[in-house]
Gaussian input, Z-matrix of N, CA and C with variables (Angstrom, degrees):
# hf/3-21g

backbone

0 1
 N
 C     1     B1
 C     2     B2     1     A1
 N     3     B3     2     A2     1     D1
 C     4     B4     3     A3     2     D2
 C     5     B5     4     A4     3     D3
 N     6     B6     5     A5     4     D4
 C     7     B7     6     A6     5     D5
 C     8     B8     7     A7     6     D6
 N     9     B9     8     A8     7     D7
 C    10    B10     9     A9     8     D8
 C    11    B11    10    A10     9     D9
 N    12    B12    11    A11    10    D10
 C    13    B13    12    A12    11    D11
 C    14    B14    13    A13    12    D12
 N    15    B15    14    A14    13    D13
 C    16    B16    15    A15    14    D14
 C    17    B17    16    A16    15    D15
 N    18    B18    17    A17    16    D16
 C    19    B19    18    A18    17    D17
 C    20    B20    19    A19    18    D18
 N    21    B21    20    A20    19    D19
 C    22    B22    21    A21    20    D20
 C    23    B23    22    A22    21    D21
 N    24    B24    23    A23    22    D22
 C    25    B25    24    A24    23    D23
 C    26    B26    25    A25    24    D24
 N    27    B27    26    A26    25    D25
 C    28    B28    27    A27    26    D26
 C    29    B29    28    A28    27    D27
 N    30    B30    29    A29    28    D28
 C    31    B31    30    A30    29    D29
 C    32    B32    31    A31    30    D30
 N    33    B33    32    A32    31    D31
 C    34    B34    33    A33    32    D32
 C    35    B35    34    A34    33    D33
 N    36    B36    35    A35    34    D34
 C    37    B37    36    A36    35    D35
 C    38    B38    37    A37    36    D36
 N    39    B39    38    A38    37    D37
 C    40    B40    39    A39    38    D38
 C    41    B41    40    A40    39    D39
 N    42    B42    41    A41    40    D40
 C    43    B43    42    A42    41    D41
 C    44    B44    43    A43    42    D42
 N    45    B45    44    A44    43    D43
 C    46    B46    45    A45    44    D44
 C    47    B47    46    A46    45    D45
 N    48    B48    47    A47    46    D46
 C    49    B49    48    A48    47    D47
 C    50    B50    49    A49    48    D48
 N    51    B51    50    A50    49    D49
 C    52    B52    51    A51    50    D50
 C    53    B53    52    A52    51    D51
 N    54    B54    53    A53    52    D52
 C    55    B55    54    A54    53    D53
 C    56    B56    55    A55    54    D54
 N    57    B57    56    A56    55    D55
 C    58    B58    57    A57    56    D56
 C    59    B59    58    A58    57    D57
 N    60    B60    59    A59    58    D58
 C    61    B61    60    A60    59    D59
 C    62    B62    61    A61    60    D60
 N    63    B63    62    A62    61    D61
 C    64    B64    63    A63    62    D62
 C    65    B65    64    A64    63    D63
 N    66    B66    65    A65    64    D64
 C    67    B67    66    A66    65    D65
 C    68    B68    67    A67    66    D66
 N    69    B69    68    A68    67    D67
 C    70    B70    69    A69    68    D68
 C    71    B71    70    A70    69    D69
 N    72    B72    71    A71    70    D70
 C    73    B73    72    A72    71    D71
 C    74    B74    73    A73    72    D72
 N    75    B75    74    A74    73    D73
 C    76    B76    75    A75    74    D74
 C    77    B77    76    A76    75    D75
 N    78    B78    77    A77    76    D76
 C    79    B79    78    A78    77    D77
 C    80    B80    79    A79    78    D78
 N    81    B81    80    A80    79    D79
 C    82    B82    81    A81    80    D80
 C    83    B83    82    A82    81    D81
 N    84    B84    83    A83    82    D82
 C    85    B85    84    A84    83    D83
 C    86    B86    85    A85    84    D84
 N    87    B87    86    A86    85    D85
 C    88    B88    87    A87    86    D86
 C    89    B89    88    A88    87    D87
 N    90    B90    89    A89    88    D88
 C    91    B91    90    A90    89    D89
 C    92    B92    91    A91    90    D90
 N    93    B93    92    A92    91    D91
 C    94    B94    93    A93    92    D92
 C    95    B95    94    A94    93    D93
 N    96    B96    95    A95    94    D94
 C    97    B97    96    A96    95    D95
 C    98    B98    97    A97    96    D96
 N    99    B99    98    A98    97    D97
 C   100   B100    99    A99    98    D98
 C   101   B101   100   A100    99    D99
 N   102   B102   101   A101   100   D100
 C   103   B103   102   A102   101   D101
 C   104   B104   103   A103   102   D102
 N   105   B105   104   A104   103   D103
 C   106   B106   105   A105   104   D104
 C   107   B107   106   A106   105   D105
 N   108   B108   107   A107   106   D106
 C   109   B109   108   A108   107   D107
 C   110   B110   109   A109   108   D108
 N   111   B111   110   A110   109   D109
 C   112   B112   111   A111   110   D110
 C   113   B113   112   A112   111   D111
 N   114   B114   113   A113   112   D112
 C   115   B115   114   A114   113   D113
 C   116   B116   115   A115   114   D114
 N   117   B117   116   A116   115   D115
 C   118   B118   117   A117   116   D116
 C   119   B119   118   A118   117   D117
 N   120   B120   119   A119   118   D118
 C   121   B121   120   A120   119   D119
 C   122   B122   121   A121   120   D120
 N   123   B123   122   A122   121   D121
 C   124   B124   123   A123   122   D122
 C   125   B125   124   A124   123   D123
 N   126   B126   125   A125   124   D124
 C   127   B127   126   A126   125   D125
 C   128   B128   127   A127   126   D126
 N   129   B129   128   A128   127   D127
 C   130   B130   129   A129   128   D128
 C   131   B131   130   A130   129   D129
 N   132   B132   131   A131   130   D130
 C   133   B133   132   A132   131   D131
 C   134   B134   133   A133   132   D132
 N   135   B135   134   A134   133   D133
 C   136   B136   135   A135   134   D134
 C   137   B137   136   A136   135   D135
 N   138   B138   137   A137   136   D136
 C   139   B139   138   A138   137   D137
 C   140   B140   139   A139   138   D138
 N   141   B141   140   A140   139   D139
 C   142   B142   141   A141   140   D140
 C   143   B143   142   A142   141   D141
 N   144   B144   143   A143   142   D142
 C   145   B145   144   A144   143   D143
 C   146   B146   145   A145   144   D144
 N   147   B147   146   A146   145   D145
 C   148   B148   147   A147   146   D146
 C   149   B149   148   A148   147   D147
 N   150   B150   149   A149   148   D148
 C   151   B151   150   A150   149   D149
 C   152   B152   151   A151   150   D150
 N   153   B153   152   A152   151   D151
 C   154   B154   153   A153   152   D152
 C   155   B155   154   A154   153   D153
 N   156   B156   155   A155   154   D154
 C   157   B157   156   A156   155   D155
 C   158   B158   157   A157   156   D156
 N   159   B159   158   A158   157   D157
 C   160   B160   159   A159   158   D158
 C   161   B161   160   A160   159   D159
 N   162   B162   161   A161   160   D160
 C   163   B163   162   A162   161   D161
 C   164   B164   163   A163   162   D162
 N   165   B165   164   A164   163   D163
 C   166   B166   165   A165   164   D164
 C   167   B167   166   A166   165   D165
 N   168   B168   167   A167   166   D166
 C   169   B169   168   A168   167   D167
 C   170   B170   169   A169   168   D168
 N   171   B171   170   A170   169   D169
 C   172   B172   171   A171   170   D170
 C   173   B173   172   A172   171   D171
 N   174   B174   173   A173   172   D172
 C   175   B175   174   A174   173   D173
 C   176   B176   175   A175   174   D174
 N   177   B177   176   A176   175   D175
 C   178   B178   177   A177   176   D176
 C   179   B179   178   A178   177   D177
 N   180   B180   179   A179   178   D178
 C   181   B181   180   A180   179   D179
 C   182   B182   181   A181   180   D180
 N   183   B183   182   A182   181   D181
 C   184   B184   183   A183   182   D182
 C   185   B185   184   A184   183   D183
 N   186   B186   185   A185   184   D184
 C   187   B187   186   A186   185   D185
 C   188   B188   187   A187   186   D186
 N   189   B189   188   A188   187   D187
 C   190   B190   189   A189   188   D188
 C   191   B191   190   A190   189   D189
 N   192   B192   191   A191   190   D190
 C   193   B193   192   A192   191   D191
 C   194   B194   193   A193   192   D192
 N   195   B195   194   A194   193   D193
 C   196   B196   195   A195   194   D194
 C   197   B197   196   A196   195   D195
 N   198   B198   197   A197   196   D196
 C   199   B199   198   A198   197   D197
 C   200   B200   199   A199   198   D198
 N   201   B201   200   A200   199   D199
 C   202   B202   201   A201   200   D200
 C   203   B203   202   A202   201   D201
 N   204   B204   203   A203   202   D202
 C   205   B205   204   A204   203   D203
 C   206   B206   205   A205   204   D204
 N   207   B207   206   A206   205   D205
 C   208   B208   207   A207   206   D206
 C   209   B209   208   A208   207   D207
 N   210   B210   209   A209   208   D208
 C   211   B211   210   A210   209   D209
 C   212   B212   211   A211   210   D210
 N   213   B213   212   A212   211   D211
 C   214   B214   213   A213   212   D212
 C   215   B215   214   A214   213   D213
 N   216   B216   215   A215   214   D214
 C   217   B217   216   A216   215   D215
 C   218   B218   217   A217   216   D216
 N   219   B219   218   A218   217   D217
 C   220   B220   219   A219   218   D218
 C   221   B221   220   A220   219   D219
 N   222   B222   221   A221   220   D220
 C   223   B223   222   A222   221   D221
 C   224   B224   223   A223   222   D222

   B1=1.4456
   B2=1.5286
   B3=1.3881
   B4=1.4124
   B5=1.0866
   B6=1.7838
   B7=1.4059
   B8=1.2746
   B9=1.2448
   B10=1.3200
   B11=1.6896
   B12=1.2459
   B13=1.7757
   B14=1.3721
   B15=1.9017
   B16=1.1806
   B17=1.3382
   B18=1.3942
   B19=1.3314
   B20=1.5137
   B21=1.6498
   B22=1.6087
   B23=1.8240
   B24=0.9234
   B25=1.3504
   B26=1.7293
   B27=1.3080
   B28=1.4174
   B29=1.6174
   B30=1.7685
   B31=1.0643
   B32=1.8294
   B33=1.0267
   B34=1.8202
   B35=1.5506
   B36=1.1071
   B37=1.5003
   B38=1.4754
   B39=1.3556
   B40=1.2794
   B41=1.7644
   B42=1.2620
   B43=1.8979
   B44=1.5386
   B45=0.8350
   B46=1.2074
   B47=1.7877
   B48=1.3223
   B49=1.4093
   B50=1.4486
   B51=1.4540
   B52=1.2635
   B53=1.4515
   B54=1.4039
   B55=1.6358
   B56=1.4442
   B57=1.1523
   B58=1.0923
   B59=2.1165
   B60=1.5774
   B61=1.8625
   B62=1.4558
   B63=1.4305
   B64=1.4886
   B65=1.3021
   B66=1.5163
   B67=1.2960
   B68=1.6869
   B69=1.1244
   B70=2.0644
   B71=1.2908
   B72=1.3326
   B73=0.9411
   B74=1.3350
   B75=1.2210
   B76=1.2031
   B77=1.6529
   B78=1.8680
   B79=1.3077
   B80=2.0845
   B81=1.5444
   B82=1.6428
   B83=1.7896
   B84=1.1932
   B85=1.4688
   B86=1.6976
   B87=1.7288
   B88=1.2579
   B89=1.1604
   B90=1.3076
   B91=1.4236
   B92=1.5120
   B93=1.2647
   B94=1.5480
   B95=1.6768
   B96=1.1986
   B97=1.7556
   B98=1.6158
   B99=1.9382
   B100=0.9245
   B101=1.5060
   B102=1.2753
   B103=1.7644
   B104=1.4442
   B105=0.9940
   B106=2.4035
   B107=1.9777
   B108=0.9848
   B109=2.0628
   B110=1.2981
   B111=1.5797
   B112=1.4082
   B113=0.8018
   B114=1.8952
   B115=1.3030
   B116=1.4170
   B117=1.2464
   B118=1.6888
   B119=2.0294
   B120=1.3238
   B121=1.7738
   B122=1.1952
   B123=1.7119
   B124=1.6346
   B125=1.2085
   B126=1.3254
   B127=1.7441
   B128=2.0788
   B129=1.1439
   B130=1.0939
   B131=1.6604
   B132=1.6862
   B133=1.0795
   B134=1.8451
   B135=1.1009
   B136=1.5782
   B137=1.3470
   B138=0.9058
   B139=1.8411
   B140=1.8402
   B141=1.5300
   B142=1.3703
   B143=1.6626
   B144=1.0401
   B145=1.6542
   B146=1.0566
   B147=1.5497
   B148=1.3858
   B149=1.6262
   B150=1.3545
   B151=1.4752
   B152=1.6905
   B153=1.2631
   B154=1.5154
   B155=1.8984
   B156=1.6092
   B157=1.6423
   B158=1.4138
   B159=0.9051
   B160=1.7861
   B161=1.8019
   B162=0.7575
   B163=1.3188
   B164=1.7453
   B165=1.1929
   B166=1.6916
   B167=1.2926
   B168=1.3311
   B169=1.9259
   B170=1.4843
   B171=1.2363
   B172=2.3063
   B173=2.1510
   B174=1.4604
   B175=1.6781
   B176=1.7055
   B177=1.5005
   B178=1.1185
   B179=1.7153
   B180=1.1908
   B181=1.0297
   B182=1.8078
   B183=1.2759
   B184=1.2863
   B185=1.3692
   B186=1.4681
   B187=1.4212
   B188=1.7954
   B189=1.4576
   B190=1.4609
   B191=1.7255
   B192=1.4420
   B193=1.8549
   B194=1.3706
   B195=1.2730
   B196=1.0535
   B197=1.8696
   B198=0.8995
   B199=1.6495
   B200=1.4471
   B201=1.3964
   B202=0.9414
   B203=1.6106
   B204=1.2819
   B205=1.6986
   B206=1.7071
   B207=1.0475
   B208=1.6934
   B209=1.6396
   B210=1.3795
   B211=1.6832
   B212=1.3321
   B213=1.3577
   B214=1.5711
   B215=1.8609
   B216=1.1995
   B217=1.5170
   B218=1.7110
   B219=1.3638
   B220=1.6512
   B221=1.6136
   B222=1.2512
   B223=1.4829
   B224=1.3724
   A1=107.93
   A2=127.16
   A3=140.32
   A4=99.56
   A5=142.59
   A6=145.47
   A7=116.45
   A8=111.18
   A9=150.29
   A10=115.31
   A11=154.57
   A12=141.55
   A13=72.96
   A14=84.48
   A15=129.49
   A16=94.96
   A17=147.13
   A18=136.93
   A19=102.83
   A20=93.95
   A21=131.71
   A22=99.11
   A23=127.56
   A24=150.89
   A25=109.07
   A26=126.35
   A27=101.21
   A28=107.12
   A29=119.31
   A30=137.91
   A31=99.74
   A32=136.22
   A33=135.41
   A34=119.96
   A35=117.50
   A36=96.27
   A37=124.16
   A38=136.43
   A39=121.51
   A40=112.20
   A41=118.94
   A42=117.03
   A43=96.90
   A44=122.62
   A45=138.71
   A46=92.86
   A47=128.41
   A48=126.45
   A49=113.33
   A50=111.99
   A51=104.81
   A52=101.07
   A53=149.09
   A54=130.27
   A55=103.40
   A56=158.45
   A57=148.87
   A58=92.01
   A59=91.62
   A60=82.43
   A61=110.35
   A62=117.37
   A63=138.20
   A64=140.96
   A65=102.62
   A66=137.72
   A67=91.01
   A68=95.09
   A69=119.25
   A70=104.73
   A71=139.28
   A72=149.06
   A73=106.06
   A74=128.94
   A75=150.29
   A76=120.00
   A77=119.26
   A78=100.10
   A79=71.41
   A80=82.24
   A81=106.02
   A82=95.85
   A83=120.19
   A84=134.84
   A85=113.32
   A86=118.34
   A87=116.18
   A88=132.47
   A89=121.60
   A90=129.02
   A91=107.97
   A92=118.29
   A93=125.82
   A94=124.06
   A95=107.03
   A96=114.93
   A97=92.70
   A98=117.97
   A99=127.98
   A100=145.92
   A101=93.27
   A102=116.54
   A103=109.07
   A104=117.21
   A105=122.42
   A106=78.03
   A107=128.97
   A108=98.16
   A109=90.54
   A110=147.74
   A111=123.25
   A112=155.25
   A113=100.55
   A114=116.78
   A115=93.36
   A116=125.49
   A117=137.80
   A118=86.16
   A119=74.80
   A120=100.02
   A121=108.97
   A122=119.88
   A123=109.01
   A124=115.05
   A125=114.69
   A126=125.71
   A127=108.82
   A128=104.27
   A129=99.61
   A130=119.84
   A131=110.25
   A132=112.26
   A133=89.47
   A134=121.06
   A135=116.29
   A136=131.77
   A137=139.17
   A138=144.00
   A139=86.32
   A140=98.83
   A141=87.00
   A142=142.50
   A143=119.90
   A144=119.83
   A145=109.97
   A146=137.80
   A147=122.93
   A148=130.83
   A149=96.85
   A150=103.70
   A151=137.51
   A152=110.61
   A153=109.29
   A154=106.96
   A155=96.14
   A156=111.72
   A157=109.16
   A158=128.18
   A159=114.58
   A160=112.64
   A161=123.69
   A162=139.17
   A163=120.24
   A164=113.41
   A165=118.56
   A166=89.62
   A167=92.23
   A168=115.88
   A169=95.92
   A170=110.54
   A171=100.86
   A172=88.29
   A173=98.80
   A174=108.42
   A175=102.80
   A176=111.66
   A177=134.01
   A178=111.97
   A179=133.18
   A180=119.35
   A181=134.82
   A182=116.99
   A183=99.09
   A184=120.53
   A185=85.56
   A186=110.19
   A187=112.15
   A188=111.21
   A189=104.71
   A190=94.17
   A191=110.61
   A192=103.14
   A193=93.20
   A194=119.46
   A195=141.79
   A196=110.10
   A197=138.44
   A198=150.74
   A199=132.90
   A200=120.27
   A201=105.95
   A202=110.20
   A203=100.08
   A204=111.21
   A205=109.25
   A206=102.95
   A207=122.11
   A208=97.03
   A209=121.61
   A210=108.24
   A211=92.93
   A212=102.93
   A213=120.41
   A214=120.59
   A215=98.16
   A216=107.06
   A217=92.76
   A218=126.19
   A219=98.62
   A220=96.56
   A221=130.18
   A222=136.38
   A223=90.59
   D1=123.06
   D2=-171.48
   D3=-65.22
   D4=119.15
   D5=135.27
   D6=-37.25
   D7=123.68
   D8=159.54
   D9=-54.17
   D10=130.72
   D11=158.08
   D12=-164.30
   D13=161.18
   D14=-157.49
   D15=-119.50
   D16=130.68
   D17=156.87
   D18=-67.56
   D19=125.98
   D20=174.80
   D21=-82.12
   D22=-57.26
   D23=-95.30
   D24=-130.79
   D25=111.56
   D26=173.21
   D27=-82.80
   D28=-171.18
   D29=-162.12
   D30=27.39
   D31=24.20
   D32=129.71
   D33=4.85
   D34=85.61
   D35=165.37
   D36=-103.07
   D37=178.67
   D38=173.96
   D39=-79.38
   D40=-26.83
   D41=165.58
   D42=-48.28
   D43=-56.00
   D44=-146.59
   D45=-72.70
   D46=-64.81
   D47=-176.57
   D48=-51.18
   D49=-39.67
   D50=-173.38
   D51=-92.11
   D52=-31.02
   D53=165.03
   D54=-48.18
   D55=-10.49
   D56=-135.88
   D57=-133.37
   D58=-41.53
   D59=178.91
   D60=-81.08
   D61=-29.38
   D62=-175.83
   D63=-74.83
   D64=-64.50
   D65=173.63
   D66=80.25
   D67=-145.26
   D68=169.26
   D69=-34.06
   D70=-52.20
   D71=-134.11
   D72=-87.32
   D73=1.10
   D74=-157.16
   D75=-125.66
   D76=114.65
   D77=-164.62
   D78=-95.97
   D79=140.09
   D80=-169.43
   D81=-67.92
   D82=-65.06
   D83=-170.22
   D84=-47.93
   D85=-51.52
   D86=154.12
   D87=-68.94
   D88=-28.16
   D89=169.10
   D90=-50.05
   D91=-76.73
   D92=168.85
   D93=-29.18
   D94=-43.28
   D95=176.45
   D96=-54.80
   D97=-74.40
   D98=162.18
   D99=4.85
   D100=-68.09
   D101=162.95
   D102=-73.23
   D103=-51.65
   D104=-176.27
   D105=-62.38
   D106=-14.29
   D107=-172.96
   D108=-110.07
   D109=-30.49
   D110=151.93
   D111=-81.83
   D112=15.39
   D113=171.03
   D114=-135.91
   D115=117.21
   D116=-173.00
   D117=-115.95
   D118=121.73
   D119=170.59
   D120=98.49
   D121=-9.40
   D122=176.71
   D123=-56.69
   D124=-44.15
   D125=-175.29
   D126=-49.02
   D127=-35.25
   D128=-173.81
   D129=-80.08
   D130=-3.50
   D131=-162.83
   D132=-98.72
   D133=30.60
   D134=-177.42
   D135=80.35
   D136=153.60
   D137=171.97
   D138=-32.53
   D139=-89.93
   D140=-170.31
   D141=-65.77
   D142=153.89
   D143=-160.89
   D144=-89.55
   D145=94.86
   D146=168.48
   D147=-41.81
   D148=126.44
   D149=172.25
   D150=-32.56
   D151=113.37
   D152=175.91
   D153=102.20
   D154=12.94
   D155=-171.58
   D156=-71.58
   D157=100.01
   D158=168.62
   D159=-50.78
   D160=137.71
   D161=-178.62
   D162=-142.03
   D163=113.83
   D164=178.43
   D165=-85.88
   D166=167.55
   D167=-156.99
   D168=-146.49
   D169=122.64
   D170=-163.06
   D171=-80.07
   D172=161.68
   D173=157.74
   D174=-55.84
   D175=150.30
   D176=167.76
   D177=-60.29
   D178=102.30
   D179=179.70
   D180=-42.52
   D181=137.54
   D182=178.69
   D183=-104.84
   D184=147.99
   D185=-158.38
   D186=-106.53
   D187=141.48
   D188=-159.60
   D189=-109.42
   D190=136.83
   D191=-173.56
   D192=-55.29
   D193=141.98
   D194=170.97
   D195=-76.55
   D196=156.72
   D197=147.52
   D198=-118.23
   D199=125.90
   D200=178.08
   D201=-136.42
   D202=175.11
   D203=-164.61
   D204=-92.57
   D205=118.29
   D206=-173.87
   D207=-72.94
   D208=108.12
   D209=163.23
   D210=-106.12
   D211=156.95
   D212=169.88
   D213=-126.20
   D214=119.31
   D215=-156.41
   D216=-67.58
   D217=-6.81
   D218=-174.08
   D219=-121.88
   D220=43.95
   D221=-158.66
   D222=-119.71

């Protein structure tokens, strides 16, 4: 379910909203595409986010453990 926040905050950016819901956990570059498609017209309102802006925040994508194959150069 997509989080909901309100910009608190002047000079607000959207990197900035989602490091703050996320942290690490967050691939920054998809996240951002993410957020500009559930919020249509934020982009136009400038880098910075006017105050009192509702802004959706997408779910963290899920991620499947990855595996990988151990070679060993003296085997």
């Amino acid at each position: 379910m997509p989080l909901t926040v309100i910009v608190q905050d002047r000079y607000a950016v959207l990197d900035l909203l989602l490091w703050r819901a996320y942290g690490r956990a967050g691939n920054t570059a998809a996240m951002l595409s993410a957020a500009l498609k559930l919020n249509p017209g934020l982009a136009a309102l400038g880098p910075e986010i006017p105050l009192l802006t509702r802004v959706i925040l997408p779910d963290l994508p899920t991620t499947k453990p990855t595996t990988r194959k151990v070679v060993s150069l003296f085997d």
